[in-house]
ZATORSE-925083 format. One record per residue: x, y, z of N, C-alpha, C in turn. Coordinates in Angstrom, 2 decimals. Layout:
+---------+---------+---------+---------+---------+---------+---------+---------+---------+
|     n_u |     n_v |     n_w |    ca_u |    ca_v |    ca_w |     c_u |     c_v |     c_w |
+---------+---------+---------+---------+---------+---------+---------+---------+---------+
|       X |       Y |       Z |       X |       Y |       Z |       X |       Y |       Z |
...
+---------+---------+---------+---------+---------+---------+---------+---------+---------+
END
This chain:
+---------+---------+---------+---------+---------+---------+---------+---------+---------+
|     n_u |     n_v |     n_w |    ca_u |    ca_v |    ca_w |     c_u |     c_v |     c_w |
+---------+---------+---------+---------+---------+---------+---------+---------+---------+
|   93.60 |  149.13 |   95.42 |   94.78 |  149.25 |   96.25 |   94.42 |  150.04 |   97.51 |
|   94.71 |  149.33 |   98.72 |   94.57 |  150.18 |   99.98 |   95.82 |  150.93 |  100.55 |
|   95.69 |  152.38 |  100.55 |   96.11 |  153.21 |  100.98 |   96.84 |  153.38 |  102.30 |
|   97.71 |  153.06 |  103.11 |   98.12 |  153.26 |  104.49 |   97.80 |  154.84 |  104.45 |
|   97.31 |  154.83 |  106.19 |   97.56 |  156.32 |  106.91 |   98.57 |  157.27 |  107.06 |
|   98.62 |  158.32 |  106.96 |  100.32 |  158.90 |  106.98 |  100.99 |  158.41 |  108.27 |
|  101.13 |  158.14 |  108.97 |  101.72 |  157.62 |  110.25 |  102.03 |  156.06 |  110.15 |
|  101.39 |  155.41 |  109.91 |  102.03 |  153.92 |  109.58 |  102.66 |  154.23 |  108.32 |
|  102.23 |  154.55 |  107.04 |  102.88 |  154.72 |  105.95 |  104.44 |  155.54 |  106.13 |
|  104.41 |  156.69 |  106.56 |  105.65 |  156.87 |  107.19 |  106.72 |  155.98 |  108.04 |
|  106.29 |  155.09 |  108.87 |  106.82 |  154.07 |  109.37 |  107.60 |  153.42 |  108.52 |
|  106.89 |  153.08 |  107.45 |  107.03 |  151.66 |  106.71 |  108.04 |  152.61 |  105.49 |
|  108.17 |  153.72 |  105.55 |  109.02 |  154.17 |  104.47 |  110.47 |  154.79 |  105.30 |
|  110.28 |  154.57 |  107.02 |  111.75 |  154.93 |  107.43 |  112.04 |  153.26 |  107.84 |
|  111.49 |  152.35 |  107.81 |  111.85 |  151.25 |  108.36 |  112.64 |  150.15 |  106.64 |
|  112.34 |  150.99 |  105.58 |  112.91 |  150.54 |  104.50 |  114.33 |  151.09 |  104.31 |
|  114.51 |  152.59 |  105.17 |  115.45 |  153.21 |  104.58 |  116.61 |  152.98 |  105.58 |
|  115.95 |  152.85 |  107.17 |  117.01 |  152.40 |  108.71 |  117.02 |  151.17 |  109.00 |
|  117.50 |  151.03 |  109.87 |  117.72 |  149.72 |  111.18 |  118.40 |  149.41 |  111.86 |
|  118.44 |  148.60 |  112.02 |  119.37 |  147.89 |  113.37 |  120.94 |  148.46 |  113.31 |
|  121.20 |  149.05 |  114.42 |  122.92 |  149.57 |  113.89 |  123.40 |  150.66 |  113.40 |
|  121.72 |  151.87 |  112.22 |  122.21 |  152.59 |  112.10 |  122.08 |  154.04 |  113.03 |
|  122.52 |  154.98 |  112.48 |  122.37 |  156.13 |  113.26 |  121.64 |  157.53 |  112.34 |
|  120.66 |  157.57 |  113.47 |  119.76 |  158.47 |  112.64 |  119.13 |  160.03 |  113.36 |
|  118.35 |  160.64 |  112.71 |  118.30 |  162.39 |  112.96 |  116.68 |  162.32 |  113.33 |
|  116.21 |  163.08 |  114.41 |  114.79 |  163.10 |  114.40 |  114.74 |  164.68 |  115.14 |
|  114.66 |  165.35 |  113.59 |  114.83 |  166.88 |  113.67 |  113.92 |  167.94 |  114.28 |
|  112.90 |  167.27 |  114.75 |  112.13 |  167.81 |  115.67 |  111.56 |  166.52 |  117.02 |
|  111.64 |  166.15 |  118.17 |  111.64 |  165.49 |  118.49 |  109.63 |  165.34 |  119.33 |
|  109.43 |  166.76 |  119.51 |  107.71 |  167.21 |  119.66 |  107.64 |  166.40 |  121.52 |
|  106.42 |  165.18 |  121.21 |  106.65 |  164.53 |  122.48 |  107.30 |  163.21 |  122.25 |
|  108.22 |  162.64 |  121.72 |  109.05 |  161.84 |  121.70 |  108.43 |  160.25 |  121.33 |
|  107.44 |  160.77 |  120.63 |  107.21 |  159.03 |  119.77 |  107.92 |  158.49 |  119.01 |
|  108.17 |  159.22 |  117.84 |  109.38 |  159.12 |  116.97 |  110.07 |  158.83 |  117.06 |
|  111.26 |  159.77 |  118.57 |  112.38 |  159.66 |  118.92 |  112.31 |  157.73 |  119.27 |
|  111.68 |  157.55 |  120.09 |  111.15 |  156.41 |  120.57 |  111.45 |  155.30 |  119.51 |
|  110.37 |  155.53 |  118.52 |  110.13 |  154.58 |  117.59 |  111.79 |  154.33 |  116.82 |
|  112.35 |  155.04 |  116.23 |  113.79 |  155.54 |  115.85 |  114.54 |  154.80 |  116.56 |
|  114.54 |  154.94 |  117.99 |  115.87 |  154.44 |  118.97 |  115.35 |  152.90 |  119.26 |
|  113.77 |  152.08 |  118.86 |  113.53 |  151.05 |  118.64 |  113.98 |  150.36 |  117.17 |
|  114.04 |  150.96 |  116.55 |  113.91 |  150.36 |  115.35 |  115.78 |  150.25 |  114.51 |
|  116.37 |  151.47 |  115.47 |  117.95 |  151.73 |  115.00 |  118.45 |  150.47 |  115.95 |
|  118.05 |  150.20 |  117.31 |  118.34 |  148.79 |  118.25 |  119.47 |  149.50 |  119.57 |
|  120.10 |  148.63 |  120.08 |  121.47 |  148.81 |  121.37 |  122.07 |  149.90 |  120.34 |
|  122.92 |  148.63 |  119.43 |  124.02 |  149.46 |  118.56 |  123.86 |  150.37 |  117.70 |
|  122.65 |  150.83 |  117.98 |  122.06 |  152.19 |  116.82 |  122.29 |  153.37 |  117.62 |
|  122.02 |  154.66 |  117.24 |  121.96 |  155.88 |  117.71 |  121.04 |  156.76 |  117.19 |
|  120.39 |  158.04 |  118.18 |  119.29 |  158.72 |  117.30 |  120.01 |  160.01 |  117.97 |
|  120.08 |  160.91 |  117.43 |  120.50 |  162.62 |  117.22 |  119.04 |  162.88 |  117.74 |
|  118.53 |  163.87 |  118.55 |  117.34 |  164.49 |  118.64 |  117.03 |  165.91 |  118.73 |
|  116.55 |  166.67 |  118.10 |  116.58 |  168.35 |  118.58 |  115.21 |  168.17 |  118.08 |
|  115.23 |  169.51 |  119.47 |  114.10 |  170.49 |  119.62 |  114.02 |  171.71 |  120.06 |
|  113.37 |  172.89 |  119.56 |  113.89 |  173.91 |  120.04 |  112.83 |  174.42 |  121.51 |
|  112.03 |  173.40 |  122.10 |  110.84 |  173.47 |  122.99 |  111.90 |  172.45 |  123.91 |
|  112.18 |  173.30 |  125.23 |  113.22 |  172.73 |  126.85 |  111.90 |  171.29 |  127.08 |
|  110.49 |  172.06 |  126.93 |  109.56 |  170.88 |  127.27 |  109.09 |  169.17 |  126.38 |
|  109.67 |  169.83 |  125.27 |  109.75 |  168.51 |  124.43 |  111.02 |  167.74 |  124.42 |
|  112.05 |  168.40 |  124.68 |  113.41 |  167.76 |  125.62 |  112.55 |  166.60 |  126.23 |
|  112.43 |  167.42 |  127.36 |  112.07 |  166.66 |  128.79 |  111.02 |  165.93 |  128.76 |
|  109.80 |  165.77 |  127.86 |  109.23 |  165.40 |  128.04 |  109.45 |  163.47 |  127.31 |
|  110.34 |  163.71 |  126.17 |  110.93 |  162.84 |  125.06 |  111.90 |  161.77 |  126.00 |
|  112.75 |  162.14 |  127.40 |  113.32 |  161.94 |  127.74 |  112.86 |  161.20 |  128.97 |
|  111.89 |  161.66 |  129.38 |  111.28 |  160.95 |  130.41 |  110.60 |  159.08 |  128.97 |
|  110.10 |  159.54 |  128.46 |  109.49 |  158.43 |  127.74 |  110.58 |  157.57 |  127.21 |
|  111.94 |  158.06 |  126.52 |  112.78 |  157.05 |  126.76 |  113.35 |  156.46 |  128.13 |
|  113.22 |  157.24 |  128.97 |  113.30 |  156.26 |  130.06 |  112.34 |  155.51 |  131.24 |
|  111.25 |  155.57 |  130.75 |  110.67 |  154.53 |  130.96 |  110.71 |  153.44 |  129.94 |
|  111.30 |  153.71 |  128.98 |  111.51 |  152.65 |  128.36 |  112.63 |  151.96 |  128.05 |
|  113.94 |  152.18 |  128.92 |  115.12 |  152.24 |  128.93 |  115.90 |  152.01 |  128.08 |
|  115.65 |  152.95 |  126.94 |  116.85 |  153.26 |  126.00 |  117.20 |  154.73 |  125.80 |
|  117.22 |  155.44 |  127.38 |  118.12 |  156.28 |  126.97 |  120.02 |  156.59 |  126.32 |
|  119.76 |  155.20 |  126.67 |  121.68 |  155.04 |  126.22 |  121.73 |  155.47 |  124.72 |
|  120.84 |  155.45 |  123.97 |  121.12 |  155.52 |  122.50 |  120.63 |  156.51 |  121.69 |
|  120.46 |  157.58 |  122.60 |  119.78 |  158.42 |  121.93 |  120.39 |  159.94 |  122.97 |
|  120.92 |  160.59 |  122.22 |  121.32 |  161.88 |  122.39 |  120.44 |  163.13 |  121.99 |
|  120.25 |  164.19 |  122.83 |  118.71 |  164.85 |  122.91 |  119.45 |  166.63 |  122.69 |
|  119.50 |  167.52 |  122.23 |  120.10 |  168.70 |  122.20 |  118.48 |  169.62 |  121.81 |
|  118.46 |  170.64 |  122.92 |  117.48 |  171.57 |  123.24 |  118.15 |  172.92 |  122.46 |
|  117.81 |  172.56 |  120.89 |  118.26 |  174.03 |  120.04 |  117.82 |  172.86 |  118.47 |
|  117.41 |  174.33 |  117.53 |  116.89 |  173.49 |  116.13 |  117.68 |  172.73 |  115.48 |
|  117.34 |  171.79 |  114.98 |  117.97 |  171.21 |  113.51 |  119.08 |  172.12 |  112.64 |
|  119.21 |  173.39 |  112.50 |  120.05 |  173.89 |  111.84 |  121.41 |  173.91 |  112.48 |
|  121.21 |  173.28 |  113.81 |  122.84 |  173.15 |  114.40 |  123.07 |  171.61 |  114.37 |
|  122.81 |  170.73 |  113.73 |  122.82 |  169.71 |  113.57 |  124.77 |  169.45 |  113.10 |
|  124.95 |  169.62 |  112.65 |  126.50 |  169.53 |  112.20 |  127.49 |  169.96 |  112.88 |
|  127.50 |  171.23 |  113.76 |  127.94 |  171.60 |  115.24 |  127.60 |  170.67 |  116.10 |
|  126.52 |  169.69 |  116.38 |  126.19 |  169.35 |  117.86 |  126.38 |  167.37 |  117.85 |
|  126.62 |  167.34 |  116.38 |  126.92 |  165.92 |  115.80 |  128.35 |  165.45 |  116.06 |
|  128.64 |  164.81 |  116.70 |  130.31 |  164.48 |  116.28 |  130.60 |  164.13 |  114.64 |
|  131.64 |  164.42 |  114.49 |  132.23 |  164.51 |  113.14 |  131.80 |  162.95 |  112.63 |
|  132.33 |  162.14 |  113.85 |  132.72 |  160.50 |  113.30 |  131.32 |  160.13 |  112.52 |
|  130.58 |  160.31 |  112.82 |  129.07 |  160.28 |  112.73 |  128.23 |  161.02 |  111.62 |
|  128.77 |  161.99 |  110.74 |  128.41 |  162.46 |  109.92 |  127.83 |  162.04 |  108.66 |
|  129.26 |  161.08 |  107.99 |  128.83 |  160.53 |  106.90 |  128.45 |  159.35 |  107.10 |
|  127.62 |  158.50 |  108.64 |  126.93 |  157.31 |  108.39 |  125.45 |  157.59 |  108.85 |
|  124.92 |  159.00 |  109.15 |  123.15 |  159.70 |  109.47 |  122.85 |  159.27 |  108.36 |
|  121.60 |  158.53 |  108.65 |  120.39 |  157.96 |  107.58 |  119.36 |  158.86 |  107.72 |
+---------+---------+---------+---------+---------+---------+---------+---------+---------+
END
C-alpha cells in the first residue's frame, strides 16, 4: 500500500469532508495556500472564515486571493482562532465544516 504525503493526504481527507457550497474555518491562514485551496474547493457559493494572528499573513493571503479572484468568498480577521464565534456571524455557525 502506497502511502500519500501529509499535504496531498490532507487534501484528500478535507476534500471528503467539504465542497462546493459549504462554509469552512482555516484557523491559521500562514501564507494563504490553504485559504486558497478551501475557497477553491468550497466554489462561488461557498465561504472560508480565515484568522491569523500575523497583520503579514493577513496581507499576504489576501493579495494571493486576489490574484486569483476569489476574494468575494472568503472573509480574513487579523486575531486567533479563539475568537472564532465572536467574529463568525451567528447564521453561519451551525453549517462550519
Amino acid at each position: 500500500m502506497k502511502i500519500e504525503k501529509i499535504l496531498p493526504f490532507s487534501h484528500t481527507l478535507i476534500k471528503k469532508a467539504a465542497g462546493a457550497g459549504d462554509i469552512v474555518v482555516d484557523a491559521t491562514v500562514g501564507n494563504g495556500n490553504d485559504t486558497l485551496f478551501l475557497a477553491e474547493l468550497t466554489g462561488p457559493n461557498g465561504m472560508v472564515f480565515g484568522f491569523d494572528i500575523q497583520k503579514e499573513a493577513i496581507e499576504r493571503t489576501k493579495e494571493k486571493l486576489m490574484k486569483n479572484g476569489i476574494c468575494d468568498r472568503v472573509a480574513l480577521f487579523n486575531c486567533g482562532h479563539e475568537h472564532i464565534k465572536n467574529r463568525i456571524p451567528t447564521h453561519f455557525h451551525r453549517k462550519i465544516k
